[in-house]
C-alpha positions as CSV (number, residue, x, y, z in Angstrom):
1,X,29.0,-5.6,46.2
2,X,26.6,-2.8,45.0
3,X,24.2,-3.9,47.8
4,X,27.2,-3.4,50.2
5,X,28.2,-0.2,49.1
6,X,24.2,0.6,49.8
7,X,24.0,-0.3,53.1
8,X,27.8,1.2,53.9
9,X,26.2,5.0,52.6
10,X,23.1,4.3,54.9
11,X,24.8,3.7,58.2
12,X,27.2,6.5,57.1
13,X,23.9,8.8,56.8
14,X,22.8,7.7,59.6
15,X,26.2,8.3,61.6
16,X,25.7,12.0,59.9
17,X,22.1,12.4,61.5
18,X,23.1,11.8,64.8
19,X,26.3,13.6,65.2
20,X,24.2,16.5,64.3
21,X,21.7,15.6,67.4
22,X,23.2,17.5,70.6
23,X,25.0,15.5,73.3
24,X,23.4,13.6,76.1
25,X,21.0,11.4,75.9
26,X,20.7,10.4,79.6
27,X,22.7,12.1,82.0
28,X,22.4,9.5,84.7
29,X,23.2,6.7,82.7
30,X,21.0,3.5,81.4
31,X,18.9,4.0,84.7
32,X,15.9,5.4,84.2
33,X,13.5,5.0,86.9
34,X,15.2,4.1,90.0
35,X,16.1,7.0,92.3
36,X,15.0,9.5,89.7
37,X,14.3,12.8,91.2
38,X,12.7,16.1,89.1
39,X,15.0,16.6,86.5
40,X,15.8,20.9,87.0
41,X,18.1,21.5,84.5
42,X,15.3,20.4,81.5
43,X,13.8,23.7,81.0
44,X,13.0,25.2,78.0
45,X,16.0,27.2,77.8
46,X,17.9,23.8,78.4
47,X,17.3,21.8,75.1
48,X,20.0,19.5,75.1
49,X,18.3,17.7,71.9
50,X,17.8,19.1,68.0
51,X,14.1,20.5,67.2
52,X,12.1,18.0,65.8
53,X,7.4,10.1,74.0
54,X,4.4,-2.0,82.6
55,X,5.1,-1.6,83.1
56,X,3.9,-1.3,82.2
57,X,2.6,-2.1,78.6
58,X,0.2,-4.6,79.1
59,X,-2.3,-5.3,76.3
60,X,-5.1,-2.9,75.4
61,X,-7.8,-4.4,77.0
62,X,-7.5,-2.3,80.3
63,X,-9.2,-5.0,82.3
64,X,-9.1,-8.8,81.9
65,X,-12.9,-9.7,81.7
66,X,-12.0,-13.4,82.5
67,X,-10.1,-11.8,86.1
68,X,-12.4,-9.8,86.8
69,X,-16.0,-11.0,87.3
70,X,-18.7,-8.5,88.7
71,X,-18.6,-8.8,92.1
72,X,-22.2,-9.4,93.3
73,X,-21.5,-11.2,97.2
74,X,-25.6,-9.8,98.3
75,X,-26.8,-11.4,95.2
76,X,-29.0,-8.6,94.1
77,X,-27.9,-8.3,90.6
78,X,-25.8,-5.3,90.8
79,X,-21.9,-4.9,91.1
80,X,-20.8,-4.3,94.8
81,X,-17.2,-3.6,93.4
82,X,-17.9,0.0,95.1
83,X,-19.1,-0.8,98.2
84,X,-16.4,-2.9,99.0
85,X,-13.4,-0.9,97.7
86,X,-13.5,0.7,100.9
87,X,-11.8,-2.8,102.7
88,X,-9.4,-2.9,100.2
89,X,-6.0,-1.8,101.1
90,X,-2.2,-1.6,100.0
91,X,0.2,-4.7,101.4
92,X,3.4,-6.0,101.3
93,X,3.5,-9.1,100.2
94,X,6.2,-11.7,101.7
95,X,9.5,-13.3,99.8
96,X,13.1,-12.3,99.2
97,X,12.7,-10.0,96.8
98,X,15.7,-8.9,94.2
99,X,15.2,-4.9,92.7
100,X,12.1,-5.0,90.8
101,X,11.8,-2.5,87.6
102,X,8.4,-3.7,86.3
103,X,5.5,-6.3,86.2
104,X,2.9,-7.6,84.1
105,X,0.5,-11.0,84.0
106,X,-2.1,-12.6,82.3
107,X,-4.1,-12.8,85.5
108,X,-3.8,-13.3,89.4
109,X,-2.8,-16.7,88.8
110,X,0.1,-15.5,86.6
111,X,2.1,-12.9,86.9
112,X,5.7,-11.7,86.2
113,X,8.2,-9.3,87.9
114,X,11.2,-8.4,86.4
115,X,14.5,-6.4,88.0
116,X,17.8,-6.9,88.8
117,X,19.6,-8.5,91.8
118,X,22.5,-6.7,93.4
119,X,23.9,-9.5,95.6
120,X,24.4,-12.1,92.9
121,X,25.2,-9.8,89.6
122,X,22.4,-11.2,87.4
123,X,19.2,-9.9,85.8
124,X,15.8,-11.6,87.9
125,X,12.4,-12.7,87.3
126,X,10.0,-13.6,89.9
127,X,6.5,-15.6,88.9
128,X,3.3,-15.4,90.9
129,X,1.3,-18.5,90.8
130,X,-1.7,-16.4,92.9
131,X,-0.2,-18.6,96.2
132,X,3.2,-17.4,96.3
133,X,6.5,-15.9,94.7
134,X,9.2,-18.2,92.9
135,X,12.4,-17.0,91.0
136,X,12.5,-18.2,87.6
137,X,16.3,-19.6,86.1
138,X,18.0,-17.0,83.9
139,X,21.6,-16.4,83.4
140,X,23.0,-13.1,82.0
141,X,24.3,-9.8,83.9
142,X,21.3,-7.7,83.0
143,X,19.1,-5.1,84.4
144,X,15.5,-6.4,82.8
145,X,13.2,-3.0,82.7
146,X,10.3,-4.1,80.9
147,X,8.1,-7.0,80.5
148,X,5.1,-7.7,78.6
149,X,2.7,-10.8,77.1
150,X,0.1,-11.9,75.0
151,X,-0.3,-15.5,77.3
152,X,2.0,-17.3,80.0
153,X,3.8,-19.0,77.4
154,X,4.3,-15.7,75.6
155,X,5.9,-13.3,77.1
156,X,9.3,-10.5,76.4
157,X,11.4,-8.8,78.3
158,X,13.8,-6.0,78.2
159,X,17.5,-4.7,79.4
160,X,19.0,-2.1,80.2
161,X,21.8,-3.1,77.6
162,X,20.2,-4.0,74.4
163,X,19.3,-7.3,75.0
164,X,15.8,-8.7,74.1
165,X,14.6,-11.9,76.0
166,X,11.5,-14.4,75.8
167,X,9.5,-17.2,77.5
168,X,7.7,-19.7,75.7
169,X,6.3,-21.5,78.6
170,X,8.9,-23.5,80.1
171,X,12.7,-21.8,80.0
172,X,13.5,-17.8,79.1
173,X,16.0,-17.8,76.1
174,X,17.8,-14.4,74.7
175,X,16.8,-13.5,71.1
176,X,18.9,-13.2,68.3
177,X,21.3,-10.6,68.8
178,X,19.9,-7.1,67.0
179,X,22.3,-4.0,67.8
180,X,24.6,-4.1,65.3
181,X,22.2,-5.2,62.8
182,X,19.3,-2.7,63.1
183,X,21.2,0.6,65.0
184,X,24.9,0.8,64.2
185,X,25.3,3.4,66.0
186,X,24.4,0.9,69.4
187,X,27.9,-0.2,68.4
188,X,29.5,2.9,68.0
189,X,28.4,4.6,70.9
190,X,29.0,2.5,73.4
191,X,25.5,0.7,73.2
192,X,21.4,1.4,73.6
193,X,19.2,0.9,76.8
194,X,15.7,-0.7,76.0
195,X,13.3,0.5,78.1
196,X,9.4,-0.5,77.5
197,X,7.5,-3.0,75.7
198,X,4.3,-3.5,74.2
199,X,2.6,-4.8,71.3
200,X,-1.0,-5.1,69.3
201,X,-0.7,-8.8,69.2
202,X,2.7,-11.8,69.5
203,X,3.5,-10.5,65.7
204,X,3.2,-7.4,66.4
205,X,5.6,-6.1,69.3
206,X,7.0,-2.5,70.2
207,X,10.4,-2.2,72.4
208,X,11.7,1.4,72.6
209,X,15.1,2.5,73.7
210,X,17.9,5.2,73.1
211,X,21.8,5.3,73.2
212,X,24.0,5.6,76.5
213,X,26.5,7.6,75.5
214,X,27.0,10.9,76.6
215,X,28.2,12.0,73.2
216,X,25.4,11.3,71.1
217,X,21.2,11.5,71.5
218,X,19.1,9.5,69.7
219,X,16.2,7.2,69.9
220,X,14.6,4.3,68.2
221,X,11.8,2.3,68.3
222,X,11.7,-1.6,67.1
223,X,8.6,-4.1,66.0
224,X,8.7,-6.9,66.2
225,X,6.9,-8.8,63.5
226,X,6.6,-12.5,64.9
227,X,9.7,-13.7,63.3
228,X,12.4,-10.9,63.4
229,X,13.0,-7.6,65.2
230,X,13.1,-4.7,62.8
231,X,14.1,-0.7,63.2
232,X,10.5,1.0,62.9
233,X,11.8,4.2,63.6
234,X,15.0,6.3,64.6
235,X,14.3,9.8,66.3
236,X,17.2,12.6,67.7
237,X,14.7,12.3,71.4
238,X,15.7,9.4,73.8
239,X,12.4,7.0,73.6
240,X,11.1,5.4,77.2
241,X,8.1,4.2,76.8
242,X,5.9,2.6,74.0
243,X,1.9,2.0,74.3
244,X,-1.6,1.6,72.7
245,X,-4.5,1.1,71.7
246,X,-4.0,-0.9,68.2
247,X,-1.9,-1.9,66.1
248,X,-2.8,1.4,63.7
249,X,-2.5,3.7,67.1
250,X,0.6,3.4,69.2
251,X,2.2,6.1,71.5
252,X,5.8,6.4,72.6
253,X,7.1,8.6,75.3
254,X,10.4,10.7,74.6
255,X,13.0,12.9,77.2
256,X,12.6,16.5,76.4
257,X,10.4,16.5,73.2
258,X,7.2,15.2,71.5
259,X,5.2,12.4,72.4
260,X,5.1,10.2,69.1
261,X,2.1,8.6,67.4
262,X,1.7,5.8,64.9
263,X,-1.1,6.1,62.7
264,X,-0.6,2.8,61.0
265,X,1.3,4.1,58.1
266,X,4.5,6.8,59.5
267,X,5.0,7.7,62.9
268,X,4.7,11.6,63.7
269,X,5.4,13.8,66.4
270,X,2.8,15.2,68.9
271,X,3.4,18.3,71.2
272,X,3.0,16.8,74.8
273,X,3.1,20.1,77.2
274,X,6.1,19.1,78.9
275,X,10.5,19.2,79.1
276,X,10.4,16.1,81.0
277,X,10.7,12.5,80.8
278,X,8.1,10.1,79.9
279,X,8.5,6.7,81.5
280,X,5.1,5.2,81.0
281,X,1.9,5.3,78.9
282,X,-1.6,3.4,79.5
283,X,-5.2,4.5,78.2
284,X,-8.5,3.5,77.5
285,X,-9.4,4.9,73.8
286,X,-6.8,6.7,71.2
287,X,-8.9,9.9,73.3
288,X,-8.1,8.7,76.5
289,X,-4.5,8.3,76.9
290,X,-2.4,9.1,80.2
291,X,1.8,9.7,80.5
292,X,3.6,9.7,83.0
293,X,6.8,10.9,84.6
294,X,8.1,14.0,86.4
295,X,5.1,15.3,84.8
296,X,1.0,13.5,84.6
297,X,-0.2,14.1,81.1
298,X,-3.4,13.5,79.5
299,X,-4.2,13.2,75.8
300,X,-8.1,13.6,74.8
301,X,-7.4,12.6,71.4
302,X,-6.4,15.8,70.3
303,X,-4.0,17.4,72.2
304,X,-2.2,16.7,75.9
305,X,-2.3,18.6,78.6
306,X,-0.5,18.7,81.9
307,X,-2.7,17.2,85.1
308,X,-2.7,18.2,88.7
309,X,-1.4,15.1,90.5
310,X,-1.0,16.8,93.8
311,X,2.7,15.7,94.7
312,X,5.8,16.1,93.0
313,X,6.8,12.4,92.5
314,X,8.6,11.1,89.6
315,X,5.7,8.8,88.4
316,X,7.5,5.7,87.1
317,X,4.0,3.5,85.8
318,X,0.4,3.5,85.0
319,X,-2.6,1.0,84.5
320,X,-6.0,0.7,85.1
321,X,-9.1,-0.2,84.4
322,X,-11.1,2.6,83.0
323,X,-11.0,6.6,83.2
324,X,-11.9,6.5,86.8
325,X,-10.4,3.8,88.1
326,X,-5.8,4.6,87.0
327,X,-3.5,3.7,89.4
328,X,0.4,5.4,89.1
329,X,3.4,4.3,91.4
330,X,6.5,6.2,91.7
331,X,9.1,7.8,93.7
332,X,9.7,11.1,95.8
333,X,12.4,12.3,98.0
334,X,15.2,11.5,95.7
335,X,13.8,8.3,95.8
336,X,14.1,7.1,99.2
337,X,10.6,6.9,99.5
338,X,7.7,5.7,97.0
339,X,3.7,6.3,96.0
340,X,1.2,5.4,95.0
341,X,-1.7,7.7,93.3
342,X,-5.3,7.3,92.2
343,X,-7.5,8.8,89.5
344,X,-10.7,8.6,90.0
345,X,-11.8,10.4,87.1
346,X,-11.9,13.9,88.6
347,X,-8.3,14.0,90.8
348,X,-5.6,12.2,91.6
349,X,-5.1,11.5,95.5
350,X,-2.3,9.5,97.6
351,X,-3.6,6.3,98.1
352,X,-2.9,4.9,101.9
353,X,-0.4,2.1,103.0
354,X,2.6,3.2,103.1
355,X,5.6,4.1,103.8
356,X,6.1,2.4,100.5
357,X,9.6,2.0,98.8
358,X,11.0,3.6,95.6
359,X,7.8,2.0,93.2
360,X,8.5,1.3,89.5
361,X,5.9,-1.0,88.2
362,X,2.3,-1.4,88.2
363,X,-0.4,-3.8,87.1
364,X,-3.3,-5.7,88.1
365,X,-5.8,-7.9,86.7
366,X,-8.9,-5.8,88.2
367,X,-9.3,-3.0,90.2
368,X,-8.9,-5.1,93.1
369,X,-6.2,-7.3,92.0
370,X,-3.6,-4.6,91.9
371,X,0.5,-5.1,91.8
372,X,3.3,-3.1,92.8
373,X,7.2,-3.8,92.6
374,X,9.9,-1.5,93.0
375,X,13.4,-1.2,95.5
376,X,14.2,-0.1,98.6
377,X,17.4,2.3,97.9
378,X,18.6,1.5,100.8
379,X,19.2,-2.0,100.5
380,X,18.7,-2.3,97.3
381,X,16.6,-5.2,98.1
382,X,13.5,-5.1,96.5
383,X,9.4,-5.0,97.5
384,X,6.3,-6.1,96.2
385,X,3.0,-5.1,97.0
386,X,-0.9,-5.8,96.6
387,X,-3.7,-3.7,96.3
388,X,-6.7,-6.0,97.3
389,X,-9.6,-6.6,99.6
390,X,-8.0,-8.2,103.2
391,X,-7.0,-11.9,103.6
């Protein structure tokens, strides 16, 4: 009974902490990506939250040295990856297509979309087999917005309404129910929105998220451990996206505050430069990190700053395979339309091939075995695309 009693004052702390956070954590709902234009009202004068962010959250390794072979076709020794990037070009690839939120593989040969189709009511994943798309069996009425791996029989995803799911090779099953358990206030506030996923290794797994209700703002961010999910940290900032380098030096992306940091012991909060959203994060080094989202950001491992990207786009995704080589897919004219941008270590610059729909998700296995998924607003059917030399 003591023990009771323990955990009753806890959650009733907890319940205090947040009804001291200001209201609104999301003001368009669990979406987060989709149709997401610059958010005008977030300026500083605006702070709607207390003072004190694959995706697509792929591993670490920022390119898959088993994918991606030096490409050497005049046998001279020397990688011709430059001299042909030139034929390489943006394409939509061919299938029925449900909305598509994010995507992530282990290699060509392997990869996973996730989303949400409209027609039939029920969350989707697609697989790529490197010959052709096929929609994988899974029955639950769930907007998946993240997914993430350590091998094809490994993998998690994420929806929109707290639910965790993953694959172990042959069937996707939902795990143990965790929102009552680990954030009480899920329950009381008429539930949480998981929105990214990444991890150091299969026991060691980030998912981020933050409450839908418009009375209450708050954030948390859970690990996974290789047996059971646990609450690694609750913050008064929505959190949207979750990556890194180690397991001793994770980021996570907030709305309208700090970027936080995990050192291995506590996680602390980092100025990032901007009032915005962050939807995703992807690097190269703890002092090479890049954010993304109404705003580009850039961390040099010491402090962020804000880049020049060029366009206004709400900039849903990043990957890549080093410093000069980051791709980053979003969407612009309220989201009717999508892009895609390119960092070559100096600027960032539209890359061709469009018109491209509203693009939430990048990945590739190499810099010329590049992924896109995303919706066409429209329709609300969805589009996938490859970046890649011609067929």
């Amino acid at each position: 009974m003591r023990g009771h009693w323990v955990i009753v004052a806890a959650q009733a702390a907890i319940v205090a902490f947040v009804v001291l956070i200001a209201i609104g954590c999301v003001s368009h709902g669990a979406d987060h990506r989709h149709n997401a234009p610059v958010d005008d009202d977030a300026s500083p004068d605006d702070d709607d939250s207390s003072p004190d962010d694959d995706d697509n959250d792929d591993d670490f390794s920022p390119v898959d040295d088993e994918a991606s072979p030096v490409d050497d076709d005049d046998n001279d020794g020397n990688d011709d990856d430059d001299n042909d990037d030139d034929d390489f070009a943006w394409t939509p690839m061919s299938g029925d297509f449900p909305s598509l939120s994010a995507v992530w593989g282990t290699s060509h040969f392997d990869v996973f979309a996730v989303g949400y189709d409209y027609s039939a009511s029920a969350a989707a994943v697609m697989h790529y087999d490197g010959a052709s798309w096929a929609r994988m069996g899974l029955q639950m009425n769930r907007e998946l917005d993240a997914v993430w791996g350590t091998s094809p029989s490994d993998v998690f995803a994420v929806a929109d309404i707290w639910s965790i799911l993953h694959y172990g090779g042959a069937t996707w099953s939902v795990m143990p129910d965790i929102g009552a358990r680990l954030v009480p206030l899920c329950a009381l506030n008429g539930g949480c929105s998981l929105t990214s996923l990444w991890g150091a290794s299969n026991s060691d797994v980030y998912t981020v998220g933050f409450s839908i209700s418009p009375f209450a703002t708050f954030g948390f961010i859970l690990r996974y451990d290789g047996s059971g999910w646990s609450l690694a940290d609750l913050s008064p900032y929505c959190v949207s996206a979750v990556w890194g380098t180690s397991a001793s030096d994770v980021f996570a992306g907030t709305r309208r505050g700090p970027i936080l940091h995990f050192d291995g012991l506590s996680w602390q909060s980092m100025t990032s430069g901007t009032e915005y959203y962050v939807f995703g994060i992807w690097g190269t080094s703890p002092s090479d990190v890049f954010a993304v989202g109404n705003e580009t950001l850039h961390y040099d491992g010491s402090s962020w700053s804000i880049m020049d990207t060029g366009e206004l786009p709400t900039v849903s995704s990043i990957w890549g395979t080093a410093h000069s080589d980051v791709f980053a897919v979003g969407c612009i004219a309220g989201g009717e339309f999508g892009t895609v941008l390119h960092y070559d270590g100096t600027s960032w610059t539209a890359m061709n091939g469009g018109p491209f729909p509203c693009l939430s998700g990048v990945w590739g296995s190499s810099s010329g075995d590049v992924f896109a998924v995303g919706i066409d607003v429209n329709t609300v059917d969805g589009a996938i695309y490859h970046y890649g030399p011609p067929d």
